[in-house]
C-alpha positions, 0 to 999 in steps of 0.5 A, spaced: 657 855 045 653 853 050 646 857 053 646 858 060 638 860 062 637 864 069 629 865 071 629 871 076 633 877 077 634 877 084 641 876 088 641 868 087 639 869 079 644 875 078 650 872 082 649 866 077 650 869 071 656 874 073 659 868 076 658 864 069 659 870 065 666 870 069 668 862 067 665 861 060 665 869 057 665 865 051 658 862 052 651 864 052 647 867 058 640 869 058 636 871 064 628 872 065 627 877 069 619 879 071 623 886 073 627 891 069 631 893 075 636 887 078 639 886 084 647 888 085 652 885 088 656 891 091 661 893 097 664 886 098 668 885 104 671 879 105 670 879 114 674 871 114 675 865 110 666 865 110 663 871 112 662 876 107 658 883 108 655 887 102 651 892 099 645 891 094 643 895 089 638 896 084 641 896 077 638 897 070 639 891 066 642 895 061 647 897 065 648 889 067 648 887 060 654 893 058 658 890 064 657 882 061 657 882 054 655 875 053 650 876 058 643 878 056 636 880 059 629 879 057 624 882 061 617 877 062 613 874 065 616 866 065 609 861 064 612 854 065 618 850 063 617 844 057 622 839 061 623 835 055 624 840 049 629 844 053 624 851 053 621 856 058 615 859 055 613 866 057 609 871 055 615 873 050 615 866 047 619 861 048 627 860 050 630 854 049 637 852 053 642 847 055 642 848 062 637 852 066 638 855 073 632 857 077 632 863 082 625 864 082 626 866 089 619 866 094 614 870 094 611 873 101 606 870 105 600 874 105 595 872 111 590 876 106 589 879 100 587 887 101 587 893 099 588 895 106 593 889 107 600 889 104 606 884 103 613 887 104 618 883 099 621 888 094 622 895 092 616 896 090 612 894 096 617 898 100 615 904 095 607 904 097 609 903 104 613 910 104 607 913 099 601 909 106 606 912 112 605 919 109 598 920 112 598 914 117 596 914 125 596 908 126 599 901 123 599 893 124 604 889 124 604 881 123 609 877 124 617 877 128 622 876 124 627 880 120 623 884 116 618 886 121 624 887 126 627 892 122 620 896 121 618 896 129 625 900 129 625 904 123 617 906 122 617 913 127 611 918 128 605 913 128 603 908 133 604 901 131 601 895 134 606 889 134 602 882 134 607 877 134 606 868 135 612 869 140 613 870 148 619 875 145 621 879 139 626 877 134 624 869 135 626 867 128 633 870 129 635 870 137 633 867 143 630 872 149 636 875 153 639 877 146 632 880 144 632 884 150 639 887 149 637 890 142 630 893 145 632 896 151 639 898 148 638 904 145 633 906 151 638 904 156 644 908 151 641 915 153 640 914 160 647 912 161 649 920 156 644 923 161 647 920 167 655 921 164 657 914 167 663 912 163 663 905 167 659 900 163 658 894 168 660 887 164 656 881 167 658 874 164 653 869 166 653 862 165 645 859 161 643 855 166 638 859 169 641 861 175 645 868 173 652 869 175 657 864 176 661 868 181 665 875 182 670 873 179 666 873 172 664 880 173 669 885 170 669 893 169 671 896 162 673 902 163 672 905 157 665 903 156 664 902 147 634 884 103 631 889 098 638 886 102 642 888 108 640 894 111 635 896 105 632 901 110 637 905 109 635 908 103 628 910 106 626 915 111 620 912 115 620 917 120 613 921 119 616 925 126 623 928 126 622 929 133 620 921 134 627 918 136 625 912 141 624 905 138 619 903 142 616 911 142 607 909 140 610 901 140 604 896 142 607 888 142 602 884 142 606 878 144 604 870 143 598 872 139 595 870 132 590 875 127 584 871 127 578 875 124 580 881 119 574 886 116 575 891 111 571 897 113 568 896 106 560 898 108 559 890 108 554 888 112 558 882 115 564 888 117 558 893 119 556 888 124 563 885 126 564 894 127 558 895 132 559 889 136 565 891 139 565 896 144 570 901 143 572 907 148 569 911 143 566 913 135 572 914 131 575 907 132 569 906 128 572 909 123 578 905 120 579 903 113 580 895 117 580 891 123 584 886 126 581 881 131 587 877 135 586 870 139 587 873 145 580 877 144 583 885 142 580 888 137 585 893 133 583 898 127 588 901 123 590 905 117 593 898 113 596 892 116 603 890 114 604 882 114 611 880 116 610 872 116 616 870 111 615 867 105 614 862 101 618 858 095 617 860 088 618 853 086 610 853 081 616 854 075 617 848 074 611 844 077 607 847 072 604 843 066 609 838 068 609 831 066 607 825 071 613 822 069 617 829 070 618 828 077 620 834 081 623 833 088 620 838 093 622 839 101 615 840 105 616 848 104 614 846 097 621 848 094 626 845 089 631 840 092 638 840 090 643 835 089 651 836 091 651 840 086 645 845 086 641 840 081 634 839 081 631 832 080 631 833 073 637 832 068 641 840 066 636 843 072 639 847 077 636 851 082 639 856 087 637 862 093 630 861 097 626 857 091 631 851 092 632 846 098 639 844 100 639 838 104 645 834 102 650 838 107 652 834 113 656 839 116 654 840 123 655 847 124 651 850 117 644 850 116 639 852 111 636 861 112 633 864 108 637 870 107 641 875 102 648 872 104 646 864 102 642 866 096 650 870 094 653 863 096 648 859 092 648 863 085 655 863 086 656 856 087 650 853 081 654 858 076 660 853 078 658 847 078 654 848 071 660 851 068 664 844 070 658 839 067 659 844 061 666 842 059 665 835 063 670 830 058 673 835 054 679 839 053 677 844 057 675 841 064 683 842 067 682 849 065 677 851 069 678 856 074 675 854 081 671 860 084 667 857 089 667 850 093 662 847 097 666 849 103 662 856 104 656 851 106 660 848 112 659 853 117 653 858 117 656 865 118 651 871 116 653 879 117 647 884 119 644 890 123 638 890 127 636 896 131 643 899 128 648 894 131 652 890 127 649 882 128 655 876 126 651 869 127 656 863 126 655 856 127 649 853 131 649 861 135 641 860 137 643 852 138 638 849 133 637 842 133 639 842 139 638 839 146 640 845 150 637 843 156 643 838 158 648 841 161 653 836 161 653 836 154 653 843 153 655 851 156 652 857 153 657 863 156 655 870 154 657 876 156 653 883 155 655 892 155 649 895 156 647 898 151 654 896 146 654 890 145 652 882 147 656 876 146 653 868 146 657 863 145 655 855 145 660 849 147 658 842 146 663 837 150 667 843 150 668 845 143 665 852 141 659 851 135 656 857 135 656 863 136 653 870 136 655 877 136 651 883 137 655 890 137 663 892 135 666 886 138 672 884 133 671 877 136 668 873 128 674 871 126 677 868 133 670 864 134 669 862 126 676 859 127 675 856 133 669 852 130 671 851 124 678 848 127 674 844 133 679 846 139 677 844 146 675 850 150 674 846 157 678 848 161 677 856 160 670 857 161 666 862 162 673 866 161 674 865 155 668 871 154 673 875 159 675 882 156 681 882 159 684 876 156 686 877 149 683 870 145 686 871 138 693 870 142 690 863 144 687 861 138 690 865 131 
């Protein structure tokens, strides 16, 4: 019987050993989990051949083991791995095992650690920052990706002051027109009900910096239209029922970085800091920490909410390691992956955020470090350990084949931010791209005010990414259209059309 041991409980680590589970029932798993509750899997919906849209939830692992006999969890703290004699020590003991997945995941980037200072990462952390907003007036947010986009819009009822390193919100995710869209979107839905305008104005622009292309491109619709995805549901950050406005209290400090931070501790470095500033008036002397940005503003606010990614939690693996153990690592200090999710060292695998995968060569599918690839990875290391297991034995033809390499040939991610449904397919923001060169490449989109944005990239005429903002129904068109490379050069920006039914194209 062959024992399958799993370092962490998040989304990666659990799909492994469920998925493992599943091949091997007869084998042994054990996962290491620092926490006693784990994250589920749940609501699978398959959208086309690579997207997948799901819920996750908390579950205790007593319930995960009842669903997986063979499945056992120890909650503990994980110290080291022993390479050489196959054991993980930790704060329990030791472990021994014949194949090791590590789902250590990463762990935030806090610019500063502080009582008034505080990292968004699990449910824990989402717990204190409901317990802190309850008596709150004012808030800083660091950083502008998903977490802190989905914050600025849930957060109501305080003033927020926004300071982000970019000319636009949302940069780790979007360019600056589909930022605009989703920032203006829902002011611009309530003045169109308070004007009962049914006609919502189509524009299909073609980027090249000039705007529209002709009037033949612009069309009347007379209709008009984590934690995981969506963990903000479950939490009510609106202090103020009242408050509805996403940018109601919102102060975004664009292209700025926090240089100075000062705890209002009665140090004498923060007391001369206080009284060198020259605030409108006594009472901005009296918050709990200070934030000084590059551009000279100086905020006070009740706690700081640092955004700023994360970081792979690879330490695992590196510590107490020999010098003849030697550990691949990407230049983000995660642990790199062979085709089949195996780190530098023999019967060590890794998946989610703690690892690297740089063996892919499809020109459509990217590395992020996201809920939906962290599902794809536990998955795809559970399959590729259970064919080493049973290599050269009776049972390799036997085994059943959940998950091929295929899922990393096209990047394909299904959210919501600001309350739209957001698909991102291939290279949809076109990274790595030379987009400058417009005989290379077209960049169509089309945008309802208030309802949904679309924009999709063509190079040499074949469709390479796409994104969708909104209830477009247009995923599984444009994912087959990347997938199967077919020309699109002589429809244009008509291919954006709303009048022209696509699928009757291409499916």
């Amino acid at each position: 019987m062959v024992h399958l041991l799993i370092i962490g409980g998040g989304i990666a680590g659990l799909t492994c050993a469920e998925s493992y589970s599943y091949l091997k029932p007869n084998d042994k798993v054990t996962i290491l989990s620092c926490s006693p509750i784990l994250k589920t899997v749940c609501n699978v919906q398959k959208i086309s051949k690579v997207l997948e849209s799901f819920d996750v939830f908390e579950s205790k692992f007593t319930d995960v083991e009842f669903n997986s006999p063979n499945i056992n969890v120890v909650v503990c703290d994980v110290d080291s791995v022993d390479v050489e004699n196959k054991i993980v020590k930790t704060d329990k003991g030791g472990f021994s095992f014949d194949y090791l997945s590590i789902c250590s995941g990463a762990k935030p980037n806090v610019i500063k650690s502080s009582n008034n200072f505080i990292g968004i990462r699990d449910t824990d952390s989402i717990l204190d920052l409901k317990d802190r907003l309850e008596n709150s007036k004012r808030i800083l947010i660091v950083g502008n990706g998903g977490i802190a986009l989905e914050l600025v819009h849930e957060i109501k009822g305080c003033e927020i002051v926004w300071s982000i390193k970019d000319k636009h919100i949302g940069n780790a995710f979007f360019d600056k027109d589909a930022s605009n869209f989703l920032f203006k979107s829902k002011q611009e839905q309530k003045e169109k009900q308070d004007s009962n305008d049914n006609d919502s104005e189509i524009m299909i622009k073609e980027n090249n910096n000039t705007g529209t292309i002709s009037n033949s491109s612009v069309y009347k619709n007379e209709s008009g239209s984590a934690l995981g995805p969506q963990w903000y549901s479950k939490y009510n950050f609106n202090q103020n029922q009242m408050v509805d406005s996403v940018n109601a209290n919102l102060n975004i400090e664009y292209e700025t970085i926090v240089t100075e931070i000062y705890d209002n501790d009665d140090s004498k470095e923060s007391n001369n800091f206080i009284n060198q500033q020259n605030f409108k008036n006594e009472s901005e002397k009296k918050w709990p920490i200070y934030a000084k940005l590059n551009n000279g503003n100086v905020y006070g606010c009740d706690f700081i909410i640092s955004a700023t990614g994360v970081i792979p939690n690879s330490n695992v693996l590196l510590k107490n390691r020999k010098p003849s153990e030697h550990v691949a690592l990407s230049k983000e200090n995660a642990l790199v992956v062979s085709e089949q999710m195996e780190t530098s060292i023999k019967d060590i695998y890794a998946a989610g955020d703690v690892c690297s995968v740089e063996w892919n060569d499809s020109k459509v599918w990217f590395q992020m470090r996201l809920w939906s690839q962290a599902r794809i990875m536990g998955r795809y290391a559970a399959q590729c350990i259970a064919k080493q297991s049973v290599k050269g034995t009776k049972d390799e033809d036997n085994l059943e084949e959940i998950c091929t390499s295929f899922e990393f040939e096209l990047f394909a991610h299904a959210t919501k931010f600001f309350g739209f449904k957001v698909i991102m397919l291939g290279l949809y923001n076109g990274q790595g791209l030379d987009l400058s060169n417009q005989e290379q490449y077209q960049i169509y989109t089309r945008e309802i005010l208030g309802e949904q944005y679309v924009k999709v990239i063509l190079e040499n005429g074949k469709l390479i990414g796409s994104l969708l903002i909104g209830n477009t129904d247009l995923e599984e068109t444009f994912e087959n259209l990347i997938l199967n490379h077919i020309d699109l050069s002589r429809y244009g920006p008509e291919i954006l059309n709303p009048e022209i039914d696509i699928e009757d194209y291409f499916d």
